[in-house]
N, C-alpha and C positions, 0 to 999 in steps of 0.2 A: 189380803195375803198374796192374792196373784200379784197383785202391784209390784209388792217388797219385792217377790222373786226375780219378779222382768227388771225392776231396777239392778236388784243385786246380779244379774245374769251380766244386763248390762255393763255395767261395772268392770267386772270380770274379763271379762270378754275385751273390752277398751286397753284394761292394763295387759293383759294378754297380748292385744295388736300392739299397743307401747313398747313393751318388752320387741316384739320380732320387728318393728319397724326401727324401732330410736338410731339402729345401728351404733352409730359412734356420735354419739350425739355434742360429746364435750368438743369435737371438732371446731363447731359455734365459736369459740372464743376467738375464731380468727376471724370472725368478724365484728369482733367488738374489742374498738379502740380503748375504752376504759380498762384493760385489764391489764397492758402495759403498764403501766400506772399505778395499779391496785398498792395500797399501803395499809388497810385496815382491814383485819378478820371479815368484820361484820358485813362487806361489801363481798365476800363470797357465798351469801344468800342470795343474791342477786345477778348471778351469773346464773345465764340461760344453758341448758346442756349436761348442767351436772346432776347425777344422782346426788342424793341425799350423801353418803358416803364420801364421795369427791370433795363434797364442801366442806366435810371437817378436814380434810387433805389439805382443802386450800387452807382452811384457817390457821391451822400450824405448819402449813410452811408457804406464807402468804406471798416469800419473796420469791419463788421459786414459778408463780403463776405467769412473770410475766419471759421466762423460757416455756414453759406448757403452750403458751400462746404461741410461741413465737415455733414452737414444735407442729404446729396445728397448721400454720400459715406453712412453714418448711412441706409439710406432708401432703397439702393439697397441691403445692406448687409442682413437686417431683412427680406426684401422680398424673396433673396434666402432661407435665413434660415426657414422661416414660411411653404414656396412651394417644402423642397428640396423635401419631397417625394409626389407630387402630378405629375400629366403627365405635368402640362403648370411650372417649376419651376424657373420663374423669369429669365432665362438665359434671360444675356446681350450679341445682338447680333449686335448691332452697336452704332461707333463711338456718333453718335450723336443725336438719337432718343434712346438710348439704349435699352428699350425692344421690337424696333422694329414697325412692322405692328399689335400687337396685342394689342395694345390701340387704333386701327382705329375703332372699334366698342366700344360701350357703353355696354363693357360685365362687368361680374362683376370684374375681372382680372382689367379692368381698375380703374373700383371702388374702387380695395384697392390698387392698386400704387399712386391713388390719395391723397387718404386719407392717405397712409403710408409717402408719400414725404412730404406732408403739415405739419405733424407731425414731420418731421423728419427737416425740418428748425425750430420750433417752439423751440423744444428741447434742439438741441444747444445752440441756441441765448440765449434764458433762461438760461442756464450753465454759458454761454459766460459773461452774466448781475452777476450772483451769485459771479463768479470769480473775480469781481471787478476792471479789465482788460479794459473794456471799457467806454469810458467818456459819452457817453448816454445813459448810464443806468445802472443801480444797483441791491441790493435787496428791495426787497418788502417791504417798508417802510409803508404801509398803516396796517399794521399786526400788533397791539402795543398793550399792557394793559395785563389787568385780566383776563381771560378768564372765562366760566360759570363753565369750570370745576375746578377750582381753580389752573390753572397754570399760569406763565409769560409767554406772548411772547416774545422771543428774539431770539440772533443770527440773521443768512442772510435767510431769507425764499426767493424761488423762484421766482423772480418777472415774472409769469408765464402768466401776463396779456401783459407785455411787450412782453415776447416771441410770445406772439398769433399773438400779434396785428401787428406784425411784418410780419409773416409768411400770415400774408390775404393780407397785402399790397403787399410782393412779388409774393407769389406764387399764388395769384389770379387773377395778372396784365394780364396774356393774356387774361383770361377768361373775363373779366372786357371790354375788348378792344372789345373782337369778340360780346360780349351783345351789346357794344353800336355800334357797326358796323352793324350787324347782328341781334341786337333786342334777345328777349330770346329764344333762341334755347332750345329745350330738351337736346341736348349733355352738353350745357355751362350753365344748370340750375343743370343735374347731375354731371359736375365737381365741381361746386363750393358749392354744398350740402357736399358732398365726402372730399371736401378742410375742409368745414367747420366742419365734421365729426372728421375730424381727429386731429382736434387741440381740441376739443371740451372733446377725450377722455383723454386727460391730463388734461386737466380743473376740468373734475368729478371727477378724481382718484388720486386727490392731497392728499400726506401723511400730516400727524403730527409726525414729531421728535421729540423727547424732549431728555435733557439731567439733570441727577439728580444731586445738590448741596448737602453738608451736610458732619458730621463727619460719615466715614465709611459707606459712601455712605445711609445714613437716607434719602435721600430724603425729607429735610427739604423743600429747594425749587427745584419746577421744572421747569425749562426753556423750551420752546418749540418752533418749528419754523416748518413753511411750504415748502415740499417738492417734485420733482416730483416723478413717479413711474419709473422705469429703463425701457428704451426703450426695452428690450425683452418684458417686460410686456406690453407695447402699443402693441407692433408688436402681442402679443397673444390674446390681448380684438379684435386687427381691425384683426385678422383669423376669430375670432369667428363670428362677426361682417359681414364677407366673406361669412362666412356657412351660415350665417340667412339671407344673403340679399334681400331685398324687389324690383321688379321687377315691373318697374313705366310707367306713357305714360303722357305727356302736357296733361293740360289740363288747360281751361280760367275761373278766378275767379272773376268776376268783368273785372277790365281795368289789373290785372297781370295773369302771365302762372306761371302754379304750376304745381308739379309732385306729383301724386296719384297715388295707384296700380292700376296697370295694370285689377287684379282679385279684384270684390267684395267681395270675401272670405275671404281679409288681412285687418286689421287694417291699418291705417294710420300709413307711419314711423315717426319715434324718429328722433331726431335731432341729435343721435350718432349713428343709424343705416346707412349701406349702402346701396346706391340703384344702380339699372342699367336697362338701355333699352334691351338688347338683348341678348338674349340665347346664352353661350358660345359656341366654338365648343369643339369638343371630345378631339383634342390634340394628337389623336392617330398617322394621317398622316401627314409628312410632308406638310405646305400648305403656299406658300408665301405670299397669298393671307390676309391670315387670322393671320399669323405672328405662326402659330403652326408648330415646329420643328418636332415633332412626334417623337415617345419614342422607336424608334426604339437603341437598342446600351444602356436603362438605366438600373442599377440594380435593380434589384424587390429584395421583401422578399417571399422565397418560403411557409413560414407558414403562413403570414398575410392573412387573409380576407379583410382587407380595402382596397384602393385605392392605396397602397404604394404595394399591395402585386401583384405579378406575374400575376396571374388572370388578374385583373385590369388594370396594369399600362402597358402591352403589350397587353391589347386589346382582348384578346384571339389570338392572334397569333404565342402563343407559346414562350418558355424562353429556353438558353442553361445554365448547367451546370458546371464550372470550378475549381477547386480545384488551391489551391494557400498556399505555405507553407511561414509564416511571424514570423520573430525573433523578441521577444520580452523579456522584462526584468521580472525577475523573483525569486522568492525568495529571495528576501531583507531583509537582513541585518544591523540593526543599530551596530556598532562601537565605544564606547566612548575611547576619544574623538575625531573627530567628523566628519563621516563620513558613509557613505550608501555604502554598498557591494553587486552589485546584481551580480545573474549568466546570463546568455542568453539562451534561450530554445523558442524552434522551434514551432511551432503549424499550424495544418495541417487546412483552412476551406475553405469552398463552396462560389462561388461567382455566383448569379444569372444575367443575360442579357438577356433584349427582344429581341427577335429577328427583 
């Protein structure tokens, strides 16, 4: 009987650490070149990442997996590019959690993978719909008429409600599972704030295109149609978004759990701010624990003051010097007709390392 118990504790205990570790687990798919590809349901059992949940997602709408993927690769790419010079920068350091143990806390690091991956299905899909590619959905056909400012709607505007509504159904499906399993945790109230966060800033930051009719371009009439923003542009609303994060605790509002600041001193957040429970760590030392590599080996800038600079990103532990001479092209040449003549010449520069 003690047996049964230490297994079933066991058990427990494992899915428990599954639950707070997996993070964002369907991330996975970006690196797995089958899913591009993917043509039959039954090959959505077989994707590594996904909850239970997710796989009946994929199976009915099997065509739609290879934007999720391709939402997945998008979200890791912005994240490294938004962090590359901060201490925590987005390295991916396993197969199947990809950023590792450092989504295990409610920091704010997890608050913008969240909000960046949720964006980063939303996106495509939406592309995916524009392209005209897939048979369940299109352009934004609800976008028609006169406008107040005197222009047509036309062309394919973004059907960027599709997009959304897509991206809550999949990429909210754990979070959704562990609420009704688990009831509202503060962790699975901040991811799915953070989810909602991030789809939310495509929603606000939709363009107007237009294009002009007319002899010699009069702009007699003008055409216009609804657009997203380019995904570097999310990835730089949800940094800034990072910088201002609001720092939250449960709390009971009636019969629902809501997350409020933590400090009397902040306003209440926005519904496209991020939030998180817990103080990141420094990121300086290496720490399994906490999923922080420690910046031991990255380049610094020896002139910056900020956080990219030497100072900063080595901790005070000091930086080495290195000189490195790189060929590069150089005084170029046009040719008529038609071609580019350049020389090659040498240039001598400093490359800074934390120690």
């Amino acid at each position: 009987m003690t047996k049964i118990c230490a297994a079933v504790l066991i058990f427990f205990t494992l899915e428990l650490l599954w639950n707070q570790a997996s993070g964002i687990k369907w991330l996975a798919l970006a690196r797995m070149s089958s899913v591009a590809t993917i043509k039959e349901d039954k090959e959505c059992n077989v994707l590594d990442g996904l909850v239970k949940k997710q796989k009946k997602i994929c199976k009915k709408h099997v065509e739609m997996m290879g934007a999720v993927r391709k939402g997945a690769i998008e979200a890791i790419h912005e994240c490294q590019f938004q962090f590359r010079n901060r201490r925590w920068n987005c390295s991916t350091v396993d197969a199947s959690t990809i950023f590792g143990n450092v989504l295990h806390q409610g920091s704010r690091e997890a608050s913008f993978v969240h909000a960046i991956s949720s964006a980063g299905v939303a996106h495509p899909v939406t592309r995916a719909c524009s392209s005209g590619t897939m048979s369940e959905c299109g352009c934004d056909r609800t976008v028609r008429g006169r406008s107040p400012a005197g222009f047509e709607w036309a062309g394919c505007s973004d059907n960027i409600a599709f997009g959304t509504a897509f991206s809550r159904t999949f990429v909210d499906a754990r979070e959704r599972v562990r609420k009704d399993r688990e009831g509202s945790s503060s962790r699975v109230l901040m991811n799915l704030h953070n989810n909602e966060a991030g789809r939310k800033i495509i929603e606000e930051n939709m363009l107007t295109q237009c294009k002009c009719h007319g002899v010699s371009g009069s702009c007699e009439l003008k055409t216009c149609w609804r657009a997203m923003p380019s995904f570097r542009k999310i990835g730089y609303m949800l940094k800034e978004k990072f910088d201002g994060a609001c720092e939250v605790q449960q709390k009971k509002a009636g019969s629902r759990s809501v997350l409020v600041p933590r400090s009397t001193q902040y306003k209440p957040h926005s519904s496209t701010d991020l939030v998180y429970l817990v103080a990141s760590p420094d990121f300086c030392e290496r720490d399994p624990k906490t999923g922080a590599l420690g910046t031991h080996g990255r380049r610094c800038n020896k002139t910056s003051k900020a956080i990219d600079g030497c100072e900063l990103m080595c901790c005070g532990r000091g930086y080495v010097t290195k000189k490195r001479v790189i060929i590069e092209r150089c005084h170029c040449k046009f040719h008529w007709c038609c071609y580019v003549k350049c020389q090659n010449c040498k240039r001598e520069i400093e490359e800074h390392t934390c120690l």
